[in-house]
C-alpha positions in Angstrom: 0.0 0.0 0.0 1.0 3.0 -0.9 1.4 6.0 2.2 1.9 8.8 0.6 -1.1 8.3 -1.8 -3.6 8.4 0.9 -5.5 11.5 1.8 -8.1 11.0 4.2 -7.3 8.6 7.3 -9.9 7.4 9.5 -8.9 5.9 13.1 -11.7 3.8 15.3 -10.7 3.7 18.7 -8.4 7.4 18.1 -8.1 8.5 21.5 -5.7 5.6 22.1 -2.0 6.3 23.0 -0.9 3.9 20.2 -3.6 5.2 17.8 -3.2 9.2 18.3 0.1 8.6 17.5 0.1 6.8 14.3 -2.9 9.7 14.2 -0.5 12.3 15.0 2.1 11.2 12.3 -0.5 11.2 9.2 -1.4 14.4 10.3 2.0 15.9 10.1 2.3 14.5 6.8 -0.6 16.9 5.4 -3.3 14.1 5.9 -7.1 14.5 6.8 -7.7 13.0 9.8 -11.0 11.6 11.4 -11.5 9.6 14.2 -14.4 7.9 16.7 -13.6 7.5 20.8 -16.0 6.3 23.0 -15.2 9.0 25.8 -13.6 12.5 25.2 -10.3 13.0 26.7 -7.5 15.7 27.5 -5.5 13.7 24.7 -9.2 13.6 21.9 -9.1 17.3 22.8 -5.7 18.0 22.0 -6.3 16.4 18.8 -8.7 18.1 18.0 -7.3 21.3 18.7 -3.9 19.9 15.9 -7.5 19.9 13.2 -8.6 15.8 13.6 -12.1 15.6 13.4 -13.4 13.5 16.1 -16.7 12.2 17.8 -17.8 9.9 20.7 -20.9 8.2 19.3 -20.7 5.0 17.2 -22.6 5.9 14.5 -21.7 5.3 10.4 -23.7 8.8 9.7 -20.5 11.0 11.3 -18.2 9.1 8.6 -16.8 11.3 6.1 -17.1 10.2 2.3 -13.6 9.4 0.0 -11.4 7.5 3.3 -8.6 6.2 1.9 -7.1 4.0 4.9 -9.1 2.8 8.4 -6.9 2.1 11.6 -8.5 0.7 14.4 -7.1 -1.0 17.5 -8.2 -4.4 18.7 -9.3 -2.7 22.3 -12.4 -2.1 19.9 -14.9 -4.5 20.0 -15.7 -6.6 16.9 -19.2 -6.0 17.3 -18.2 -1.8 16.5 -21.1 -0.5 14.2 -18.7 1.5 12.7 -15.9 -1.2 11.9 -18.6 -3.8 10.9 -20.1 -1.1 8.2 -16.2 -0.4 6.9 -15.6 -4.3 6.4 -19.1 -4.7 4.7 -18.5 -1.6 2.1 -14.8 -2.7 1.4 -13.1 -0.7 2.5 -9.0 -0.8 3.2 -8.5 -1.6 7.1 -5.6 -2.1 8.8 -4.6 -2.8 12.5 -2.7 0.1 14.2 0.4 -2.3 14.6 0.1 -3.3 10.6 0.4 0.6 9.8 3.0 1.0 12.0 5.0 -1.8 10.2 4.3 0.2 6.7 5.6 3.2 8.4 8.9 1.3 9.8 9.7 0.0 6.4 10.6 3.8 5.5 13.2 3.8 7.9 15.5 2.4 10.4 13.6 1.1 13.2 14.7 1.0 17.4 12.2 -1.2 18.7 11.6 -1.9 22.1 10.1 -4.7 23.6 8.9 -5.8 27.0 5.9 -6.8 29.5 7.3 -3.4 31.4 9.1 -0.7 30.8 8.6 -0.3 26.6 7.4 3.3 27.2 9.8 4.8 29.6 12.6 3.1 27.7 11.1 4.0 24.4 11.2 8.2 25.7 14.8 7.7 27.0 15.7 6.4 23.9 14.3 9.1 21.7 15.1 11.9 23.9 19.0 10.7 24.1 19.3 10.6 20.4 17.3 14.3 19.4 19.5 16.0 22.6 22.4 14.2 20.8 21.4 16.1 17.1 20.1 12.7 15.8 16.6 13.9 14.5 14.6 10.7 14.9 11.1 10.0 14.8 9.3 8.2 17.7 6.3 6.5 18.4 5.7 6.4 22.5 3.1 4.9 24.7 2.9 8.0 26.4 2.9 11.6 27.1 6.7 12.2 27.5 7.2 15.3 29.2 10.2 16.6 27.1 8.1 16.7 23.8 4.6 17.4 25.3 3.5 14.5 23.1 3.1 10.2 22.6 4.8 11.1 18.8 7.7 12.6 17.7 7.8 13.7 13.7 11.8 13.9 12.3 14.0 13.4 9.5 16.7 11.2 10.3 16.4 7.9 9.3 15.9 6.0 12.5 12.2 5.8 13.9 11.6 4.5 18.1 9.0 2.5 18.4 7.4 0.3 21.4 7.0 -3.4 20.1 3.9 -4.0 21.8 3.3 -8.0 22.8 -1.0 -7.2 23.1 -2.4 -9.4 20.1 0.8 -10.1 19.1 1.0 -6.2 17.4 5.2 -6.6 17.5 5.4 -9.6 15.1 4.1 -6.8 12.4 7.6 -4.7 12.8 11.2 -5.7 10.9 13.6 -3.6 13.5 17.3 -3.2 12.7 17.5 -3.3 16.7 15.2 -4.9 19.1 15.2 -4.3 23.2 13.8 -7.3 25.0 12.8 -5.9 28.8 10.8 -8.3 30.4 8.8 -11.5 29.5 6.8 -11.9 32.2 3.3 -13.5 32.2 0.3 -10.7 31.2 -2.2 -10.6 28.8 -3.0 -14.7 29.3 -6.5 -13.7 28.0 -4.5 -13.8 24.8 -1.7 -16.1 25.3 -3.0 -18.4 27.6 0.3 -19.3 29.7 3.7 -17.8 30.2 5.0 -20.0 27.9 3.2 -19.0 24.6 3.9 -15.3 26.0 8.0 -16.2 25.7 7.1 -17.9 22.4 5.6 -14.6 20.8 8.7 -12.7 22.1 11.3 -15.7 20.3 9.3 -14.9 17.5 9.8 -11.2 17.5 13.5 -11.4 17.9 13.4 -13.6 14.7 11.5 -10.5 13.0 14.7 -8.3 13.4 16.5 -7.7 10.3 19.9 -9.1 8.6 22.9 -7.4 10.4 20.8 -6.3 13.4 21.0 -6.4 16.8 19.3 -8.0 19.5 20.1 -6.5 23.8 18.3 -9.1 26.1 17.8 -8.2 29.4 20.6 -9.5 32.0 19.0 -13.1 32.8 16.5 -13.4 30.0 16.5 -16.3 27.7 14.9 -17.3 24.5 14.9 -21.0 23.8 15.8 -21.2 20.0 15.5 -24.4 18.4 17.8 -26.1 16.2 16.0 -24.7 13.2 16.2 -21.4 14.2 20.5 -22.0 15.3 20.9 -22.9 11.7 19.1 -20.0 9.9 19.9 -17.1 12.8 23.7 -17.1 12.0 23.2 -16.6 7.9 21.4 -13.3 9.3 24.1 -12.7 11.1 22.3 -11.6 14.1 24.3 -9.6 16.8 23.1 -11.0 19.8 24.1 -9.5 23.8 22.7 -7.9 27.1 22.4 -5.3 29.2 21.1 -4.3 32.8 22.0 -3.8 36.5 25.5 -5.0 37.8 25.3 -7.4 35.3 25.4 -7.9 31.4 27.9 -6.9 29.2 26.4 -3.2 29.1 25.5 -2.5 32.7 24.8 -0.1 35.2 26.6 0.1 38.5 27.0 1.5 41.2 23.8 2.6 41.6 23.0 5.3 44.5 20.2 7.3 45.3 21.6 10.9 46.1 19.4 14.5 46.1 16.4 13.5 44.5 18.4 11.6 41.6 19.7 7.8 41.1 23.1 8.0 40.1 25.1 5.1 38.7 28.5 4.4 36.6 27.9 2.7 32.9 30.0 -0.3 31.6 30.2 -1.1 28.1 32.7 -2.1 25.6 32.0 1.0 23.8 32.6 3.1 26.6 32.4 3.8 30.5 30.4 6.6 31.7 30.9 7.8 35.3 28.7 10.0 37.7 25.1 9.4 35.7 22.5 11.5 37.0 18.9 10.4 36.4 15.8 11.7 38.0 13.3 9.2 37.9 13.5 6.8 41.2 13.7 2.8 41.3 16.3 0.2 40.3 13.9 -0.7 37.3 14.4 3.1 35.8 18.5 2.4 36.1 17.6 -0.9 34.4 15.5 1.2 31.6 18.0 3.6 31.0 20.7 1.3 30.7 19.3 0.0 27.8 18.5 3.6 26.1 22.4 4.0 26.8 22.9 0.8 25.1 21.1 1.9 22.0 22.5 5.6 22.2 26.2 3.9 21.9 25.3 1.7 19.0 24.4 5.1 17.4 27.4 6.9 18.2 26.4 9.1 21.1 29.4 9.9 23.6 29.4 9.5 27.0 28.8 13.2 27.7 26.1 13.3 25.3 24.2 10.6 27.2 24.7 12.2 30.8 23.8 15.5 29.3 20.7 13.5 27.7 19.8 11.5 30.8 20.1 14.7 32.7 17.2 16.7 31.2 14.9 14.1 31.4 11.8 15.3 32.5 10.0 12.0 32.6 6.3 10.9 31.2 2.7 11.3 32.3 1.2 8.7 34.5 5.4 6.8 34.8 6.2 7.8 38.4 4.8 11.3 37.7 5.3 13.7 40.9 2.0 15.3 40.1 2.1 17.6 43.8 4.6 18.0 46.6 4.9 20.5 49.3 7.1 20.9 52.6 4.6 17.7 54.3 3.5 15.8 51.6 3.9 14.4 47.8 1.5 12.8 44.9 3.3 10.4 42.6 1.2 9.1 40.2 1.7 5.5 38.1 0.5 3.5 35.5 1.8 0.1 37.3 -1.5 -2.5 36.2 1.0 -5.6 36.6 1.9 -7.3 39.9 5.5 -6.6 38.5 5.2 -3.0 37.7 3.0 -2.2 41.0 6.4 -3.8 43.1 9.0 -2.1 41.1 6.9 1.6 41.7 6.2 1.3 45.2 9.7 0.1 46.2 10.8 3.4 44.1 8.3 5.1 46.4 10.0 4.2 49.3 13.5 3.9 48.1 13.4 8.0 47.5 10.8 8.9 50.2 12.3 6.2 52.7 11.3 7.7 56.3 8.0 8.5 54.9 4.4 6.3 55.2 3.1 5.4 51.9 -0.4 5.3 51.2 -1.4 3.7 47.7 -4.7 4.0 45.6 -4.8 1.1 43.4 -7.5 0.5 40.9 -7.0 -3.4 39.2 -7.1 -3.2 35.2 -9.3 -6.2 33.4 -11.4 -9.1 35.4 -9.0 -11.5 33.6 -5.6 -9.9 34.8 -7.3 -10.1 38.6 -8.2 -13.3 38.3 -4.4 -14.4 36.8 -2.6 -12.3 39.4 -5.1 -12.0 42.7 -2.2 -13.3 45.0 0.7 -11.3 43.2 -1.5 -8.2 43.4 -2.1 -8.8 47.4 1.9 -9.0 47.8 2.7 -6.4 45.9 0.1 -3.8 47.8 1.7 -5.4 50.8 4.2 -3.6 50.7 2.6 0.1 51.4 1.6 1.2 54.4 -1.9 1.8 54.0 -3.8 0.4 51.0 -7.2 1.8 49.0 -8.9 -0.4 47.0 -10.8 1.0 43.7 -13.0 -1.6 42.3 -11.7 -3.4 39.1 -11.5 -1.4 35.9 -13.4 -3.8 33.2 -11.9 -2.1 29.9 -12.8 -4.2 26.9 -14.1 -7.1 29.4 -17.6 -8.2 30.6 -17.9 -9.4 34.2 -16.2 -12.8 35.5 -18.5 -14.2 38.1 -16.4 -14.2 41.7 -14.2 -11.4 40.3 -13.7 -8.3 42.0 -11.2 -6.5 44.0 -12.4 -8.4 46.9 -10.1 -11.5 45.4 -7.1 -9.2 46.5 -8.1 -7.7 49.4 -8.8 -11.1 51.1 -5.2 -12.5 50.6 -3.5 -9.1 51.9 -1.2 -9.4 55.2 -1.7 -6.0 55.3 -3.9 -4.6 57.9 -4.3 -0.9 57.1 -6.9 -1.4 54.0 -10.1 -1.3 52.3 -12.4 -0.7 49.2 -13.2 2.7 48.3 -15.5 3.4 45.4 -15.3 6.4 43.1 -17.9 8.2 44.5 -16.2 7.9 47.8 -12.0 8.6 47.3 -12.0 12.5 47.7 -13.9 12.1 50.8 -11.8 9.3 52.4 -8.6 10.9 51.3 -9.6 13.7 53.0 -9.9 11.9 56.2 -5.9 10.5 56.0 -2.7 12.2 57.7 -1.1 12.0 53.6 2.8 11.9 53.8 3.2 10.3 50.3 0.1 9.3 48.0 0.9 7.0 45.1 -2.0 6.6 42.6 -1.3 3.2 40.4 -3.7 1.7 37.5 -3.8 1.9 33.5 -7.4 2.1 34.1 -9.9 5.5 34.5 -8.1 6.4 37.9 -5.9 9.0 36.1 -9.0 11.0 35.6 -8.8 11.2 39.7 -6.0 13.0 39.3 -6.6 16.5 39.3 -9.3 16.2 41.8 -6.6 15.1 44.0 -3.7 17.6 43.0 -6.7 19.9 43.9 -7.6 18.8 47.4 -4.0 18.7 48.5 -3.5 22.2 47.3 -6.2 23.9 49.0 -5.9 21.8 52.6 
């Protein structure tokens, strides 16, 4: 298919962080862009405002006449009036993941994957190489702070992309490098077991192209079989690792000093000493370390990177200090895995360590509770004091026996309970706050400036 031929784009499912910026990029390249959400949103708006067209009732009537291309994401249901009347007229649709693989093919693709971690190591990544004069486009699964935007337009010939495991979206893209991060179990509505979830990852890393490169993380392994270690080496696949006191690019020395982490980098490309990075947690050291990776592959010096790492202003909803005073501070996260809830409250109270932390945690998906129940009760045991939202469904009906209940019951921790919507200002209200950590992917981040705003004016 043919890119720059199209002239009108139409996206189901826009408001999206994948799909506004796939949205984002057609519109800088003089597209017409229209779009359907099912909720307005601070992101829908600022589309809007860039001159997408967009509107939040299903309904074929609002569809413009002459689209070339329709995107839509699989978070859409199949039963979408709009996407069934678009298959029954013919028209040209593609997944979001499929038009992000014709987009690669233009240029040199970074893509990172991971079951944690792809959008924060995604930002670093982009933001290292424009600081370093390397005009790259990105593609981010979030707001990133630095650009005030989830896409980046350049034009250098290297693209950042997340490889994102969901539906298997990753096996689309042909990266000249791939970032493995994590493989942990998630999305098993999908998948099924952990197993088939490592499978799709193996399978990724045999999408990356001749001559490429492939940085697992420290202690990750992909079980190829012998088919795979005869064809690999004809490809002449660079494979290696990266991480936290160990792998061949590594960070060490890692310290937490004035608000910062700061760590020494080891590489045979280069050593960098004194890193200063401002977002907290051994699992943001572990992040950047593999930006840095990229960033020497690329040619960035040492000082580039520290000046890089730096001014790094972080991403919406990724550790986010949303409010702090003298008394007390709001960190808001995205963490909706047992693995990313540990790894942000342990930064919680690795750089606030004489402090109580209270967490607001609202589960994302019946299925994901249901998987992780026991994983989600030891990770929340780890705060202080724990409220419980009830469990965002997203694109899932109710599971009988499912609700946040399931993890409240297997807590060791005490200081808890289940707090509805209608009901968090007022309780919050009621608690001696020394640090508040909001966590979920789910519609808790519109919470958040009712929050910021109680704080303020107490």
């Amino acid at each position: 298919m043919n890119l720059e031929a199209i002239k009108k784009v139409y996206f189901i499912g826009i408001g999206g962080i994948g799909m506004s910026a796939i949205a984002r990029y057609f519109n800088t390249e003089g597209k017409e862009i229209y779009g359907y959400d099912k909720t307005a949103s601070s992101l829908t708006k600022k589309l809007v405002e860039e001159g997408m067209t967009i509107h939040y009732d299903a309904a074929v009537e609002h569809i413009p006449t002459g689209i070339d291309l329709v995107v839509y994401t699989p978070a859409v249901g199949e039963d979408n009036v709009e996407l069934t009347y678009f298959r029954t007229q013919g028209f040209v649709i593609k997944k979001r993941a499929a038009v992000l693989g014709m987009i690669s093919q233009q240029k040199r693709m970074i893509a990172i994957a991971g079951t944690h971690g792809k959008t924060t190591t995604s930002t670093i990544t982009a933001h290292l190489l424009r600081t370093a004069g390397l005009d790259c486009t990105a593609f981010l699964g979030g707001i990133a702070t630095n650009f005030a935007s989830n896409f980046v337009s350049g034009k250098g010939e290297w693209v950042v992309a997340e490889a994102d495991e969901y539906d298997r979206s990753f096996l689309q893209l042909n990266p000249e490098i791939a970032v493995v991060l994590s493989m942990d179990a998630d999305h098993l509505d999908i998948y099924g077991n952990e197993n088939s979830v490592r499978e799709s990852f193996k399978a990724f890393t045999k999408k990356v192209k001749p001559n490429g490169k492939v940085f697992l993380r420290n202690g990750l392994t992909i079980n190829y079989d012998k088919n795979d270690m005869d064809t690999m080496p004809h490809r002449n696949i660079d494979f290696s690792s990266f991480g936290v006191e160990d792998g061949l690019y590594r960070a060490e020395n890692v310290k937490v000093s004035e608000g910062h982490m700061v760590f020494d980098f080891v590489s045979p490309i280069e050593q960098i000493e004194n890193i200063r990075f401002p977002l907290p947690g051994r699992h943001n050291v572990e992040n950047a370390s593999a930006a840095i990776t990229i960033a020497l592959q690329l040619g960035l010096s040492g000082a580039m990177i520290k000046k890089g790492l730096a001014s790094f202003k972080g991403i919406k909803r990724r550790f986010e200090i949303v409010y702090q005073d003298a008394k007390r501070t709001y960190v808001d996260d995205y963490a909706h895995h047992p693995v990313e809830l540990r790894a942000a409250i342990r930064a919680a109270k690795q750089f606030f360590p004489d402090k109580k932390v209270t967490g607001i945690f609202q589960p994302h998906l019946f299925s994901r509770t249901q998987d992780f129940a026991a994983e989600f009760a030891a990770a929340l045991d780890e705060l202080d004091e724990v409220l419980l939202m009830d469990i965002y469904p997203a694109r899932e009906t109710a599971i009988p026996g499912v609700t946040s209940d399931l993890i409240l019951k297997q807590m060791k921790q005490t200081n808890k309970r289940i707090v509805s919507k209608a009901e968090l200002l007022s309780v919050l209200k009621t608690k001696e706050i020394e640090v508040l950590i909001s966590l979920g992917a789910g519609d808790i981040g519109t919470f958040v400036s009712a929050i910021k705003n109680q704080l303020v004016h107490e």
